[in-house]
C-alpha positions as CSV (number, residue, x, y, z in Angstrom):
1,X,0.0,0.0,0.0
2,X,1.5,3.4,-0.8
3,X,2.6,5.4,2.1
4,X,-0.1,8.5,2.7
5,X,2.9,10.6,4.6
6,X,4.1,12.1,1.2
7,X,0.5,13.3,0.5
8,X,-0.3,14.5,4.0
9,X,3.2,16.2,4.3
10,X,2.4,18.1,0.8
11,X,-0.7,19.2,2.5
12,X,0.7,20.8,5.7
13,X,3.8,22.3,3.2
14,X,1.0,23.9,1.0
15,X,-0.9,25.3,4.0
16,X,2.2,26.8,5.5
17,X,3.3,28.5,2.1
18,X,-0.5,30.0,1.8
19,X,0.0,31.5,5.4
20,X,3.3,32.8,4.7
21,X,2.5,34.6,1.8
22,X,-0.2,35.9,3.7
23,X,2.2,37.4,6.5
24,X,3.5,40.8,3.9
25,X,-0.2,41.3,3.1
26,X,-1.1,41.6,6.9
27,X,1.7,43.6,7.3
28,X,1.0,46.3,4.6
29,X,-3.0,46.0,5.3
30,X,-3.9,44.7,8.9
31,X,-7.1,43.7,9.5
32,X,-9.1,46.7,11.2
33,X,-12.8,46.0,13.2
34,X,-15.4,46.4,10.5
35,X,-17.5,49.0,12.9
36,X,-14.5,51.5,14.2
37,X,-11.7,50.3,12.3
38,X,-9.3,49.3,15.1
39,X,-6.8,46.5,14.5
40,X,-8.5,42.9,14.9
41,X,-7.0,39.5,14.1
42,X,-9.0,38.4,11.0
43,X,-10.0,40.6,8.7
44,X,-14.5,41.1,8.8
45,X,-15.0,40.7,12.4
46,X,-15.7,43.2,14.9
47,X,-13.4,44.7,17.9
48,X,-15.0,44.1,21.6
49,X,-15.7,47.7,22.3
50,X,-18.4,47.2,18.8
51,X,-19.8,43.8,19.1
52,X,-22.1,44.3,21.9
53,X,-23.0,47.6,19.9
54,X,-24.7,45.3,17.0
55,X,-28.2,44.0,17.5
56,X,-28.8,41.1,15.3
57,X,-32.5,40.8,14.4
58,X,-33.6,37.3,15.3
59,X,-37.0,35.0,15.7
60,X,-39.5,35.3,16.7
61,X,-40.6,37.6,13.9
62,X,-43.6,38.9,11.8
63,X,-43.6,36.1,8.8
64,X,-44.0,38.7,6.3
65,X,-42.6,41.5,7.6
66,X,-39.6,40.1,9.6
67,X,-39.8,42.5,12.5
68,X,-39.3,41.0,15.7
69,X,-41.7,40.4,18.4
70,X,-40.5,40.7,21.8
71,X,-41.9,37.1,22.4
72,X,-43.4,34.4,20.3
73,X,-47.1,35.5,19.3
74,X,-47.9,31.9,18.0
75,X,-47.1,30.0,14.3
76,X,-48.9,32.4,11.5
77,X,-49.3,35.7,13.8
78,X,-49.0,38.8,11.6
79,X,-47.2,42.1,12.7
80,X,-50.1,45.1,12.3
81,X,-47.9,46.6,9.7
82,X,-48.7,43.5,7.8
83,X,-52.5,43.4,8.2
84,X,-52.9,47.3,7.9
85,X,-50.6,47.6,4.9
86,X,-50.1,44.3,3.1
87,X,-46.6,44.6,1.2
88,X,-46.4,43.8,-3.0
89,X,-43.2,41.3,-1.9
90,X,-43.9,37.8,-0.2
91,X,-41.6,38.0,2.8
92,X,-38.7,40.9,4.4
93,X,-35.9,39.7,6.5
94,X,-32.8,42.1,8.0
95,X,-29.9,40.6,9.6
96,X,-29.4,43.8,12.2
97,X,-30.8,46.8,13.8
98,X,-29.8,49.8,11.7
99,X,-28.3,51.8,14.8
100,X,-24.6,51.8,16.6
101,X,-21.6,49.6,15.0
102,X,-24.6,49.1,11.7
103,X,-25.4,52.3,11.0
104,X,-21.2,52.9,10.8
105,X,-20.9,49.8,8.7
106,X,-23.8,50.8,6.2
107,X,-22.2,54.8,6.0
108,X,-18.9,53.3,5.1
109,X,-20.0,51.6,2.8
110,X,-22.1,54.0,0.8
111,X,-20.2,56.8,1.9
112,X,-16.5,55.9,2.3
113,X,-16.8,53.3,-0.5
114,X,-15.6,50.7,2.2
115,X,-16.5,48.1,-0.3
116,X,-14.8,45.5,1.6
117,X,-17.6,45.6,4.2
118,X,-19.8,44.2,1.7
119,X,-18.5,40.3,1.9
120,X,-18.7,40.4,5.6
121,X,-22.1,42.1,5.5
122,X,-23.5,39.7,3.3
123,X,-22.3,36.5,5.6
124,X,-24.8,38.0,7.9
125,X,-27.4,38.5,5.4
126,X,-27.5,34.7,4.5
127,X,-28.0,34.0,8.3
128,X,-31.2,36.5,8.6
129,X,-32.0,35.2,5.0
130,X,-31.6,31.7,4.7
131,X,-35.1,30.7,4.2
132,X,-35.4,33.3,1.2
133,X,-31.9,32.0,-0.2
134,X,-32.8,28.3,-0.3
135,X,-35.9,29.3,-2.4
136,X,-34.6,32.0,-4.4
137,X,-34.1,31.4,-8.3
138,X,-32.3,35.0,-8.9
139,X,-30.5,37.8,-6.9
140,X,-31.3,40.9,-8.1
141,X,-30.2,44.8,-6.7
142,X,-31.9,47.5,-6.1
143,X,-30.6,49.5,-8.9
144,X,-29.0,53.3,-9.0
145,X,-30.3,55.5,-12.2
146,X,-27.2,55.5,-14.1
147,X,-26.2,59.0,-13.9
148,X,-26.1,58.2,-9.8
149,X,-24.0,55.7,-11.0
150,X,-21.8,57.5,-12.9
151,X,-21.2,60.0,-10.4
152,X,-20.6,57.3,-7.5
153,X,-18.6,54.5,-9.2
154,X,-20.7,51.4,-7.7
155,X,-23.5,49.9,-6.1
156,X,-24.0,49.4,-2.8
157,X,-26.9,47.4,-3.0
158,X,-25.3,45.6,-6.3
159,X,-21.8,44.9,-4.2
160,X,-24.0,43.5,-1.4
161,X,-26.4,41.3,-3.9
162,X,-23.0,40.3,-5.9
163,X,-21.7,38.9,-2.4
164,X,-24.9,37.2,-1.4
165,X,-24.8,35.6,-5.1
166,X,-21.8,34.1,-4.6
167,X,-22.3,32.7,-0.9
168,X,-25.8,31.8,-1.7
169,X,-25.0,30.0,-4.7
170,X,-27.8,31.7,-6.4
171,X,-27.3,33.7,-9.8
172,X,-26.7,37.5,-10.0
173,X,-29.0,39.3,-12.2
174,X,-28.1,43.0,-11.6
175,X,-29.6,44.0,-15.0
176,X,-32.9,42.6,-14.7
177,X,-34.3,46.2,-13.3
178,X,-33.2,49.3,-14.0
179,X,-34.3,52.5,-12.2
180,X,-36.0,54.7,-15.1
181,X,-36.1,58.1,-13.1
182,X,-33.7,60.4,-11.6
183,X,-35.2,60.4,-7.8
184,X,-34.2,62.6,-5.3
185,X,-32.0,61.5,-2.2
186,X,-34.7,59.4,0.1
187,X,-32.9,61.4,3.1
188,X,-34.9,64.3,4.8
189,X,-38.1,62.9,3.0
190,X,-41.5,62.1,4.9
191,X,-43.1,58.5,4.8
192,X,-45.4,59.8,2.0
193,X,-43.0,62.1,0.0
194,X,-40.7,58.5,0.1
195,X,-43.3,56.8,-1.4
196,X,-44.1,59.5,-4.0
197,X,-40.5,59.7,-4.7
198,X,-40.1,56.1,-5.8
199,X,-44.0,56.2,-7.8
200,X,-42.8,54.5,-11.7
201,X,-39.0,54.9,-10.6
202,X,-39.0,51.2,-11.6
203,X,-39.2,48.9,-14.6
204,X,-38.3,45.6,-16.2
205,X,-36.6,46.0,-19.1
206,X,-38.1,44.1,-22.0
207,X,-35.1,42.0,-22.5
208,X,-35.4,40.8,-18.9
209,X,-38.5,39.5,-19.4
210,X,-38.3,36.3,-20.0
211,X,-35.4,35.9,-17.7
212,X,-37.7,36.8,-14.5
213,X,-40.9,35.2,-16.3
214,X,-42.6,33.4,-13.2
215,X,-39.0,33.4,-10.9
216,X,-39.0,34.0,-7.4
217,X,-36.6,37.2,-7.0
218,X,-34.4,38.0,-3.8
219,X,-34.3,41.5,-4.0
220,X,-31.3,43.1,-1.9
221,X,-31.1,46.3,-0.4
222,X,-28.9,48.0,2.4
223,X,-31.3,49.5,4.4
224,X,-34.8,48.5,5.1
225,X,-36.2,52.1,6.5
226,X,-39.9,52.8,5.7
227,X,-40.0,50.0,2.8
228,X,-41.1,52.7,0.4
229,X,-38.1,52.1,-2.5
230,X,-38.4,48.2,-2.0
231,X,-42.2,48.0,-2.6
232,X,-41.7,49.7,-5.8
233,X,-38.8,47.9,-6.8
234,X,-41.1,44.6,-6.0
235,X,-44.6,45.9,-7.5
236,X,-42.1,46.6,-10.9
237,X,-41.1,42.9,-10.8
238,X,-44.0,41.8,-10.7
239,X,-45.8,43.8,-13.1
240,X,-42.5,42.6,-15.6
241,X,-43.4,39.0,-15.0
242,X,-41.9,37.7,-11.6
243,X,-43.9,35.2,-9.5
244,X,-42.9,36.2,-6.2
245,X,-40.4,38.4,-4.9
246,X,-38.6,38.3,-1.5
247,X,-36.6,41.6,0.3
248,X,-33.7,41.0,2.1
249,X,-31.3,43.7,3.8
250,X,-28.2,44.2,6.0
251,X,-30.4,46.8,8.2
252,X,-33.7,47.2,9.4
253,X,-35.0,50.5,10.8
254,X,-37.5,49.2,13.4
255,X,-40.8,50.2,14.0
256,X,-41.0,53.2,16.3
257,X,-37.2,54.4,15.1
258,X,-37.8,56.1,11.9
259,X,-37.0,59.9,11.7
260,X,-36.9,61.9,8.5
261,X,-33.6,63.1,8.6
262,X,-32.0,59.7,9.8
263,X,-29.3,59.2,7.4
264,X,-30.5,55.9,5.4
265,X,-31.0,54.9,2.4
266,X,-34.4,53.2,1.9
């Protein structure tokens, strides 16, 4: 029988080299805390001082709406923001509380192009999310109007949907919506004047079509604040052929937290 140890040795050598030519990049670039960017020892986590500043969202929560309940209501039990205002998507899930360490993250990464974050976002997205993963058939952005677009460089939304693609296993379909009018900044805006913001901001293009034709869409977004740019985003699919479409975010504004001149994004 052929001795393993040459294998096995090859192995270890292989894993060694790997960390060693790691070592000049940790050097150059050490890994800082995702939230306040202090040194950490692997790149994506946070420091001490942040964690206990992030509030992951968890169950029990609204089935449609995924806000959490302070303690389970019973299998089925809708949140009142479902019954009073019945959403054009199927199902919403966050992965954290859009205050402290997230609110930094999300700014960075709109703001400071700290498109890094996004990988290390996402990972957290697929917990909040898996449900909506396992079922998805595309990942699709909420899209910028391409003069936005021009003028920032990226996506947000499209580097967090790209990174949920790739963990999810689940293809990326960034073009399958395009965002047909110039909007203004959703910042500073009123519940309603969000909504009438985003009114026909929206549409398949016809040479989507019959890539979303009866799909279930995951659509991604950064921030989940009054749901306003989302709904549209999902009645659009819809109306362009989808069969369902799901929401998922980094952040959720809870109910009770919203303020007009909170700087989100939703």
């Amino acid at each position: 029988m052929a001795d393993p140890m040459p294998e096995i040795k090859g192995i270890a050598i292989k894993g060694i080299a790997r960390k060693a030519l790691g070592w000049p990049a940790r050097i150059l670039f050490p890994p800082v805390c995702a939230g306040c960017r202090r040194h950490v020892s692997q790149p994506g986590v946070l420091c001490g001082a942040c964690w206990p500043k992030l509030r992951l969202l968890e169950r029990p929560w609204c089935p449609v709406m995924g806000t959490p309940f302070t303690h389970h209501m019973g299998d089925g039990f809708l949140s009142a923001e479902a019954i009073a205002d019945p959403p054009p998507f199927e199902r919403a899930r966050a992965a954290v509380a859009y205050s402290g360490v997230a609110r930094q993250m999300v700014q960075g990464l709109k703001y400071q192009d700290r498109t890094d974050l996004a990988p290390w976002m996402a990972r957290w997205m697929l917990r909040a999310g898996a449900e909506l993963i396992a079922e998805a058939d595309m990942v699709v952005p909420v899209p910028l109007h391409w003069r936005r677009f021009f003028r920032r460089q990226f996506n947000q939304s499209a580097e967090l949907a790209r990174a949920v693609s790739q963990l999810g296993g689940r293809p990326f379909a960034p073009s399958a919506i395009r965002r047909v009018k110039l909007t203004r900044q959703q910042v500073g805006l009123e519940r309603q004047e969000r909504e009438e913001n985003v009114r026909a901001a929206f549409k398949v293009p016809g040479e989507a079509e019959i890539e979303i034709a009866g799909g279930r869409v995951l659509l991604i977004d950064d921030v989940y604040t009054t749901g306003a740019t989302v709904r549209a985003v999902a009645k659009a699919l819809k109306k362009g052929g989808a069969g369902a479409v799901d929401v998922l975010t980094f952040a959720r504004v809870l109910p009770g937290d919203f303020r007009a001149d909170e700087s989100a994004t939703i």
